[in-house]
C-alpha positions in Angstrom: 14.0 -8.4 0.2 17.6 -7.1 0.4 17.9 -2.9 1.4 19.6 -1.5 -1.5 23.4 -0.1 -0.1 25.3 2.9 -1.9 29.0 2.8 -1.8 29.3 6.6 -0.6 33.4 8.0 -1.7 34.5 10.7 -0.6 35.9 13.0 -3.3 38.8 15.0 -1.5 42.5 15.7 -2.2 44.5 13.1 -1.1 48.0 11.1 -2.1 47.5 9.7 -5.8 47.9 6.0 -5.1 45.1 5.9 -2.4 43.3 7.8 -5.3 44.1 5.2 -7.7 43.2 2.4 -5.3 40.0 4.0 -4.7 38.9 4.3 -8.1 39.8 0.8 -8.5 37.8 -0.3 -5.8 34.8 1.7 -7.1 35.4 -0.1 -10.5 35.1 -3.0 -9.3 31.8 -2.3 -6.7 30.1 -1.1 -10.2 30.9 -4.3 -11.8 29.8 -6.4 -8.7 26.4 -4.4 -8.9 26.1 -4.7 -12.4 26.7 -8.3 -12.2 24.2 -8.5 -9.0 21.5 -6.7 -11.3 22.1 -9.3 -13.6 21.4 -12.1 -11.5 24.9 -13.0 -11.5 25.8 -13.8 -8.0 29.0 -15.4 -8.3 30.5 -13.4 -10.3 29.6 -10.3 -8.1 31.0 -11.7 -5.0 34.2 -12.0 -6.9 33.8 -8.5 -7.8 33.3 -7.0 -4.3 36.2 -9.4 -3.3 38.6 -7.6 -5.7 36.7 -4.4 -4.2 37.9 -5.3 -0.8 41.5 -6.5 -1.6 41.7 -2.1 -2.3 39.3 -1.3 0.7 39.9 -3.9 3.6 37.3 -3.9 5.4 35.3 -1.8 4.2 31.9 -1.8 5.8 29.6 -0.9 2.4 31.9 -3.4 0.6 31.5 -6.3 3.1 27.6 -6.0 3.1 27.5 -6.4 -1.0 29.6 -9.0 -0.8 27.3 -10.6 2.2 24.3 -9.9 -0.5 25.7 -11.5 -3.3 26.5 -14.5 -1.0 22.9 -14.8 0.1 21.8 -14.8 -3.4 24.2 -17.5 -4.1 22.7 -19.6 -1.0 25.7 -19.3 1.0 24.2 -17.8 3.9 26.2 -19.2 6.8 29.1 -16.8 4.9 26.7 -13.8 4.2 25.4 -13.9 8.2 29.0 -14.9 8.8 30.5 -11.4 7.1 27.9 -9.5 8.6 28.8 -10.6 12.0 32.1 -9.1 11.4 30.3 -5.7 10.3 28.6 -5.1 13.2 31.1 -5.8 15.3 32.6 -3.1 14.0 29.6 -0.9 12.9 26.6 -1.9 15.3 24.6 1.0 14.3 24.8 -0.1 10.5 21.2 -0.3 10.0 20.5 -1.4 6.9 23.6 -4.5 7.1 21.6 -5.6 10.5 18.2 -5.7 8.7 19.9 -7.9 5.7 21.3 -10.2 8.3 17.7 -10.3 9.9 16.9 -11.5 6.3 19.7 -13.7 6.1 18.3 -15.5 9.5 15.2 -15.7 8.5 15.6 -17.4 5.0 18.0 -19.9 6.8 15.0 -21.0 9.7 16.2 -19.1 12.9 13.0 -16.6 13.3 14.0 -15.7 16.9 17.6 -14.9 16.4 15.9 -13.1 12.8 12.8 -11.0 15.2 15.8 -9.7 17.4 18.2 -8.3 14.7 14.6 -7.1 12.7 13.4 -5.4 16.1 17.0 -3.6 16.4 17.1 -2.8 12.6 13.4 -0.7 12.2 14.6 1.4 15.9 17.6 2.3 14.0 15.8 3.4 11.4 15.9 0.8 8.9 12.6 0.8 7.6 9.2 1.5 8.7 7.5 -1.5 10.1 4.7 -2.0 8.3 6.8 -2.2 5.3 8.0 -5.2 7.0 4.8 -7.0 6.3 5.7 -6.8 2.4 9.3 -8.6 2.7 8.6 -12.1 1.5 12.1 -12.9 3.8 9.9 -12.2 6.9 6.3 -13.0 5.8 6.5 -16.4 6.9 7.1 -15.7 10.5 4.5 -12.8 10.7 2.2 -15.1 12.8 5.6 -16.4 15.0 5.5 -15.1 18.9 9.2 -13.4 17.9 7.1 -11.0 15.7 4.8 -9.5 17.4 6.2 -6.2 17.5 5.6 -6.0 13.8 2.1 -3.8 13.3 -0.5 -6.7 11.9 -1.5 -4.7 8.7 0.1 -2.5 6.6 -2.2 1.0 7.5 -3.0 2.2 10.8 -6.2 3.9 11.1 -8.0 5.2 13.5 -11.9 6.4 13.0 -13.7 8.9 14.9 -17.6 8.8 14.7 -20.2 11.4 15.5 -20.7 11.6 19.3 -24.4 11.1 20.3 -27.3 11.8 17.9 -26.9 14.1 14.7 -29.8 16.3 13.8 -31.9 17.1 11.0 -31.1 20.2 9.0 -27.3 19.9 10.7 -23.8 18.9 9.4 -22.1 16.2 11.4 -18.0 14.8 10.6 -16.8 11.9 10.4 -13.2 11.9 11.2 -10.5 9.5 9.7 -6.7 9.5 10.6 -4.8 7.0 7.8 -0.9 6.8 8.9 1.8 4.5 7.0 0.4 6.2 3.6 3.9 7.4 1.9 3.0 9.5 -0.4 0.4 7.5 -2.2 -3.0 8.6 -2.8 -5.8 7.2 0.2 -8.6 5.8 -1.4 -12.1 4.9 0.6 -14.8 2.2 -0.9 -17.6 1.5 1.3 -18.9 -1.9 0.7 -22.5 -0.6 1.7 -23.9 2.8 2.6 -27.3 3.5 4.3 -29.3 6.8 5.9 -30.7 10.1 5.2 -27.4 11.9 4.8 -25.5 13.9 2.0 -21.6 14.4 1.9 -20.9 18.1 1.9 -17.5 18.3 2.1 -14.3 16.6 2.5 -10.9 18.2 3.6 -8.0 16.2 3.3 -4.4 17.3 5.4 -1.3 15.3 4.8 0.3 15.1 8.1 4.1 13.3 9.4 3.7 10.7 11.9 6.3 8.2 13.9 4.6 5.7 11.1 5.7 8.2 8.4 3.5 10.0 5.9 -0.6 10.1 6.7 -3.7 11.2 5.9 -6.4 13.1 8.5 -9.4 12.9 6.6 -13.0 14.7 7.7 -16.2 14.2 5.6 -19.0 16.6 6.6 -22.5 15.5 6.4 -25.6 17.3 6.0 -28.6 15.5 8.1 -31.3 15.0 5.6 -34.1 13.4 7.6 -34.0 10.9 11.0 -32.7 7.4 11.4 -29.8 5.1 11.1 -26.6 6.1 9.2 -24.1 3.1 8.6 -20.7 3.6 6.6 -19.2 0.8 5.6 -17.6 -1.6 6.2 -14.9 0.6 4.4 -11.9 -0.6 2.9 -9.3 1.8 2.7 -6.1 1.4 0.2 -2.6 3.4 -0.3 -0.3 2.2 -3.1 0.0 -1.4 -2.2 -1.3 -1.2 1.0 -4.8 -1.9 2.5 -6.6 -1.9 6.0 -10.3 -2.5 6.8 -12.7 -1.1 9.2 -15.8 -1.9 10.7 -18.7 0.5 9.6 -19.1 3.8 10.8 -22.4 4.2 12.3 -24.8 6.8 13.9 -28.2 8.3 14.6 -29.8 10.9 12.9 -32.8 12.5 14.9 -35.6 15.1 13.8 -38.4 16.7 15.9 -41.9 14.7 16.1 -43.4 14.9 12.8 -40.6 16.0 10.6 -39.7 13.4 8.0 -36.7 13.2 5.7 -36.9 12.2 1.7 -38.0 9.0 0.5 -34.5 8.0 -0.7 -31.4 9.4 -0.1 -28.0 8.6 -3.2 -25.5 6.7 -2.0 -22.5 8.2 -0.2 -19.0 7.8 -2.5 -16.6 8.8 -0.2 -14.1 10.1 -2.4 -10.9 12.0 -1.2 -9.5 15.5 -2.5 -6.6 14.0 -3.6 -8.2 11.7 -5.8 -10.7 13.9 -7.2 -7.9 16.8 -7.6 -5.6 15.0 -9.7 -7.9 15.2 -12.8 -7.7 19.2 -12.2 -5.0 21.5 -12.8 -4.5 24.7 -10.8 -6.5 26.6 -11.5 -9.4 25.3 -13.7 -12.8 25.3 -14.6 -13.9 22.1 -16.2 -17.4 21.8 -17.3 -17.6 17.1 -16.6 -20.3 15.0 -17.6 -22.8 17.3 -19.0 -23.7 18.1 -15.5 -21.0 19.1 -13.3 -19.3 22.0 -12.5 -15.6 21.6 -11.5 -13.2 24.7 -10.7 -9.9 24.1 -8.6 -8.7 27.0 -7.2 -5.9 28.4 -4.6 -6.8 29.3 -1.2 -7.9 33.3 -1.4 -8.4 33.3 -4.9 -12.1 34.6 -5.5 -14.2 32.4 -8.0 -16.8 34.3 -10.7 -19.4 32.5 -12.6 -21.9 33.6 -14.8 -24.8 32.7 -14.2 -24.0 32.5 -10.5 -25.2 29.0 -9.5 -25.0 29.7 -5.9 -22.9 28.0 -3.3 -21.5 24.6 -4.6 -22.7 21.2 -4.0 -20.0 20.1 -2.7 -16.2 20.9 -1.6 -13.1 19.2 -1.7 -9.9 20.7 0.0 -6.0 19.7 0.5 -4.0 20.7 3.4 -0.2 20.2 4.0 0.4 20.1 7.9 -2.5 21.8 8.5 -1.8 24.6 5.8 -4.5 25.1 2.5 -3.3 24.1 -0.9 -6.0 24.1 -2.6 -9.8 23.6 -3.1 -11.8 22.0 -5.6 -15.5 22.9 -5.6 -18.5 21.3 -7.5 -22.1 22.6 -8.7 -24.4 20.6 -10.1 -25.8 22.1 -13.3 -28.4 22.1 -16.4 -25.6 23.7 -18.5 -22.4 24.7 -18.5 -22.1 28.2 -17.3 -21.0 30.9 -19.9 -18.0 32.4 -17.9 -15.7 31.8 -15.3 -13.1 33.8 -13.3 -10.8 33.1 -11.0 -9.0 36.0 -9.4 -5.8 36.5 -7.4 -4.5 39.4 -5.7 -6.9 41.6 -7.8 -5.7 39.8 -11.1 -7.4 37.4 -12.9 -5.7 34.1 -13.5 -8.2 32.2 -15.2 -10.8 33.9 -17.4 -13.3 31.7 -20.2 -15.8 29.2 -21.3 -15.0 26.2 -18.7 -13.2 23.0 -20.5 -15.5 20.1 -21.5 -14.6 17.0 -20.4 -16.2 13.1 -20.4 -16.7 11.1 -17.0 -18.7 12.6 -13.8 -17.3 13.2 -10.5 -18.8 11.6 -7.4 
């Protein structure tokens, strides 16, 4: 798959004919990408041809034209003009990772892994998006490639160190990196032991992999024996990683049992929960479920006071509260609730009804 390439003019004051002849060029690029859009190769490459009779050698010019060449099936002449570019221009990223393409779809993997390897340090794209490019999938299992990360998501799982005890909390501790900005989603093929999910704070972090996800899910210890989480598939956008199951013992002092069966963990994350909720809100879900999303330091009223909530999701942004989203489980909807800010209230009334239940 080909990295898009913007032809970038400068609009400054200049003589008119180099004006003229630019405007020309940029005619003609527009028809060349309109023609490439179209799935009309030849007819683009005459198109950036015509560009380049205004621009010689133009590096943005040269690599379109090299594009609509490879989509032609010339690629000795698209490798061929790309050559030329980075001769001129070896920092031009995205023009080396479209000759790494180039190489590849044309059989020479190791002459393709050294232009790839050269493209991502420059900044081309992330690696693991690498693993998407149907130009390079091929060659994932070659020795050339094995820079390349060998799935999409990186993640990294921290257990519970040593027992956990009954009548404690106890995290579990996720880090999910090559995320973008999609939402992280966690299904556990199989969950087992006398623990309840308390709360979950998600914070969206930067990485050297780009956008990712620090993820902690806090347990309350029900009862002793053996907790096992998972295996767990975790998924972001088109992306997916697996990991073994997340396991740990939960002790209690000598006679102390825990319930006779424990629900199911659903390890759900804030962000998925949240985007059902605006800010702020009180939704009454289900028949049963109290939900109100609210702003860091805003002070929540109901009435009746149900307590503390069941459960608590919050979102974090490099370490910084956005919001939280807390949940009671109910017999009815409450009759009232507040939300106040700085002293004034921003959300004040009978809770919105709505279908579904939150896990």
């Amino acid at each position: 798959m080909i990295l898009p390439l913007l032809l970038a003019l400068l609009a400054c004051e200049r003589p008119d004919p180099e004006l003229v002849q630019q405007k020309r060029a940029l005619n003609a690029w527009r028809d060349g990408k309109e023609h490439l859009e179209q799935g009309e190769a030849a007819e683009a490459a005459a198109d950036f041809e015509k560009a380049l009779e205004e621009r010689p050698g133009d590096p943005l010019l040269q690599a379109w034209l090299a594009q609509a060449l490879a989509e032609q099936g010339e690629l000795d002449r698209a490798i061929a003009v790309l050559d030329g570019v980075l001769a001129e221009h070896p920092d031009f990223a995205e023009a080396r990772y479209n000759r790494a393409s180039y190489l590849a779809r044309s059989g020479d993997p190791e002459a393709a892994a050294a232009d790839l390897r050269r493209a991502l340090d420059d900044g081309a794209r992330q690696p693991r998006d690498v693993l998407e490019d149907p130009d390079f999938q091929r060659y994932l299992d070659h020795p050339a490639f094995t820079f390349l990360p060998r799935q999409a998501l990186v993640v990294a799982v921290d257990p519970p160190a040593g027992p956990a005890f009954m009548g404690g909390q106890v995290d579990v501790r996720l880090q999910v990196l090559g995320t973008d900005d999609d939402v992280v989603s966690i299904e556990a093929e199989e969950t087992s032991g006398p623990v309840r999910l308390l709360r979950v704070v998600e914070n969206l972090i930067q990485s050297t992999e780009g956008p990712g996800r620090e993820l902690v899910f806090t347990f309350e210890v029900l009862g002793p024996g053996d907790v096992s989480l998972g295996p767990l598939r975790i998924s972001a956008g088109a992306h997916e990683a697996w990991v073994a199951p997340v396991e740990f013992e939960a002790v209690a002092a000598k006679g102390k049992k825990g319930p006779k069966s424990v629900a199911p963990v659903v390890l759900t994350t804030a962000s998925q929960v949240g985007a059902a909720h605006a800010l702020p809100s009180a939704t009454w879900v289900g028949g049963r479920h109290l939900i109100v999303k609210a702003q860091p330091g805003d002070r929540v009223e109901i009435e009746p006071d149900p307590g503390v909530p069941q459960r608590v999701w919050e979102l974090r942004e490099l370490g910084r509260p956005r919001w939280t989203l807390q949940r009671w489980e109910l017999t009815s909807a409450p009759e009232r609730v507040r939300v106040v800010r700085e002293g004034k209230a921003v959300l004040d009334g009978a809770p919105a009804s709505a279908d579904g239940a939150e896990d």
